[in-house]
C-alpha positions as CSV (number, residue, x, y, z in Angstrom):
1,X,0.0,0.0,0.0
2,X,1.1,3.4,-0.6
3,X,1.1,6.1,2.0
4,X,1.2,9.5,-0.3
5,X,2.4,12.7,1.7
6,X,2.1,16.3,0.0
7,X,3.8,19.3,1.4
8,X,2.5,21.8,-1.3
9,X,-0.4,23.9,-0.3
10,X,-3.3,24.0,-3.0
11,X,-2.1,27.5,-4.5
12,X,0.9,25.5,-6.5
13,X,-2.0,23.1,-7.9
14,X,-3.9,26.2,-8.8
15,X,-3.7,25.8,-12.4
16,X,-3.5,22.8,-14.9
17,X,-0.7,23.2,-16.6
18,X,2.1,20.9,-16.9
19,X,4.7,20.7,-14.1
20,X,7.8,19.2,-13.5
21,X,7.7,17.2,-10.0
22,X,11.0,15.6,-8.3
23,X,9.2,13.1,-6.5
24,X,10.6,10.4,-3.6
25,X,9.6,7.0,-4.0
26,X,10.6,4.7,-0.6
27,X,10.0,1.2,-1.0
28,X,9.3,-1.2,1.9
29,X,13.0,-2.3,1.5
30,X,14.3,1.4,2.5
31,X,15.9,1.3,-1.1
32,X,15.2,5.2,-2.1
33,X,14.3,6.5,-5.6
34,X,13.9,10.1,-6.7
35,X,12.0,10.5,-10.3
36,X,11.2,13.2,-12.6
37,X,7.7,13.4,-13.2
38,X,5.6,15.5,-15.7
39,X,2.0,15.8,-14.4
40,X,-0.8,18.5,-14.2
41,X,-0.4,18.4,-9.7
42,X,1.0,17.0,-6.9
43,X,-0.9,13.8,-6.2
44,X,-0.5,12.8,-9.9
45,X,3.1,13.1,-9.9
46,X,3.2,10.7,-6.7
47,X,0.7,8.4,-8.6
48,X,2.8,8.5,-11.5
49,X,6.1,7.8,-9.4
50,X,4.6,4.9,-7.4
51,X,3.0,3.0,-10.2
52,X,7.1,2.6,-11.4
53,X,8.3,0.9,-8.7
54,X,6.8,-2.3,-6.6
55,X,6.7,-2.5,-3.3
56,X,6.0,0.9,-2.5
57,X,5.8,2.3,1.3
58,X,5.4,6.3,0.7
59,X,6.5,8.7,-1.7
60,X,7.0,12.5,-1.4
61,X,7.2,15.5,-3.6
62,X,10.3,17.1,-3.4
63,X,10.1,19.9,-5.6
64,X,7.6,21.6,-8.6
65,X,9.5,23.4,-11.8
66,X,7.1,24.9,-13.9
67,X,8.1,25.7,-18.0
C-alpha cells in the first residue's frame, strides 16, 4: 500500500498546466528513488512515481518546476 504525503499547499496546484515534479519513491525495503515526473499536480506526480516501482511504502514531492 502506498502512503502519499504532499507538502504543497493548493495554491501550487492552482492551475492545470504541466509541471515538472521531483518526486521520492521509498519502498518497503528502505531502497530510495527520486524521479522526474511531468504531471498537471502534486498527487498525480506521486501516482505517477509509485505505479514505477513495486513494493512501495510512501512517496513524497520534493520539488515543482514549472516551464
Amino acid at each position: 500500500m502506498t502512503h502519499v504525503m504532499n507538502i504543497f499547499d493548493s495554491s501550487l496546484n492552482s492551475d492545470s498546466s504541466i509541471k515538472y515534479y521531483s518526486v521520492e519513491v521509498i519502498t518497503f525495503d528502505g531502497e530510495s528513488y527520486t524521479e522526474e515526473i511531468e504531471a498537471r499536480d502534486a498527487d498525480e506526480a506521486q501516482e505517477i512515481a509509485a505505479s514505477m516501482y513495486d513494493d512501495v511504502d510512501y512517496t513524497m514531492v520534493q520539488g515543482c518546476f514549472a516551464y
